[in-house]
N, C-alpha and C positions, 0 to 999 in steps of 0.2 A: 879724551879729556872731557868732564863734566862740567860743562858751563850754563849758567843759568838759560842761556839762549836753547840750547841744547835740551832743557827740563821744559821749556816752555810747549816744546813739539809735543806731537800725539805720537803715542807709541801703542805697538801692537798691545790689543785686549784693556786699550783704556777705554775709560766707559764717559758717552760726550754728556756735558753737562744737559739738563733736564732745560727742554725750553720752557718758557714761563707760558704758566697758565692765562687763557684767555680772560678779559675783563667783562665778567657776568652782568646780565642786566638785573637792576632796581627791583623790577616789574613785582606788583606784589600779588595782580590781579583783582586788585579793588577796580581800576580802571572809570575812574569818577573825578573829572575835572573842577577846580573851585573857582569859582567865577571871579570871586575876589583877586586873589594870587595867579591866575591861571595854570596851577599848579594841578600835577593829580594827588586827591586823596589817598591813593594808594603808596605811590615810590616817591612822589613829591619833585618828579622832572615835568618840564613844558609839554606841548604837545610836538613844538620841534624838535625838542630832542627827543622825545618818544619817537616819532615818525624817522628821524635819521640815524636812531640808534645803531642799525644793522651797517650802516656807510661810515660810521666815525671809527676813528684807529683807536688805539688801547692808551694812547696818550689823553688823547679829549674823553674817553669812556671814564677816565682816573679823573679829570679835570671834572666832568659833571658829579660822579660822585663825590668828588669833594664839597661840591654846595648842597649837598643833600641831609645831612644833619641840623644842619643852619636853619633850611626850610621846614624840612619837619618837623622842630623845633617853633617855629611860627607858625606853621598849620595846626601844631597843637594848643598853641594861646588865640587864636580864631575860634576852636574850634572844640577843643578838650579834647578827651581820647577819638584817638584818628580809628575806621571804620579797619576789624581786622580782616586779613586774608580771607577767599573763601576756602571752603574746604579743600585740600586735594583727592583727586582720586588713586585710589588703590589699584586698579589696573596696571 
């Protein structure tokens, strides 16, 4: 008998769903704090959540990126265009 209970199991040669990818950091490598906002000029987080970035779960990593438009956004009427990345290397 095929019961939804029954369809819910894993059966041989299913394939497990795709865990979610980790929550990447801001960091843009400007790394230049604004004395005003205490913000960085680069990614636009504090210096605490810069420093506890590697210790926060993927819940508060989501939660800091969501004030990060908002700031940048204010960092750029301080300040006009914000300072870009530098270059990367090719290696």
């Amino acid at each position: 008998m095929h019961t939804p209970a029954a369809a819910a199991q894993a059966q041989p040669g299913d394939i497990a769903p795709a865990a979610p990818a980790p929550v990447g950091s801001p960091c843009t490598g400007v790394c230049k704090m604004d004395a005003a906002t205490g913000w960085c000029l680069g990614c636009a987080r504090s210096i605490d959540e810069i420093a506890s970035w590697s210790r926060l779960d993927d819940p508060a990593k989501r939660a800091v990126w969501a004030l990060l438009p908002a700031r940048q956004a204010q960092l750029r009427t301080l300040h006009g265009e914000l300072p870009p990345p530098p270059p990367r290397s090719t290696r």
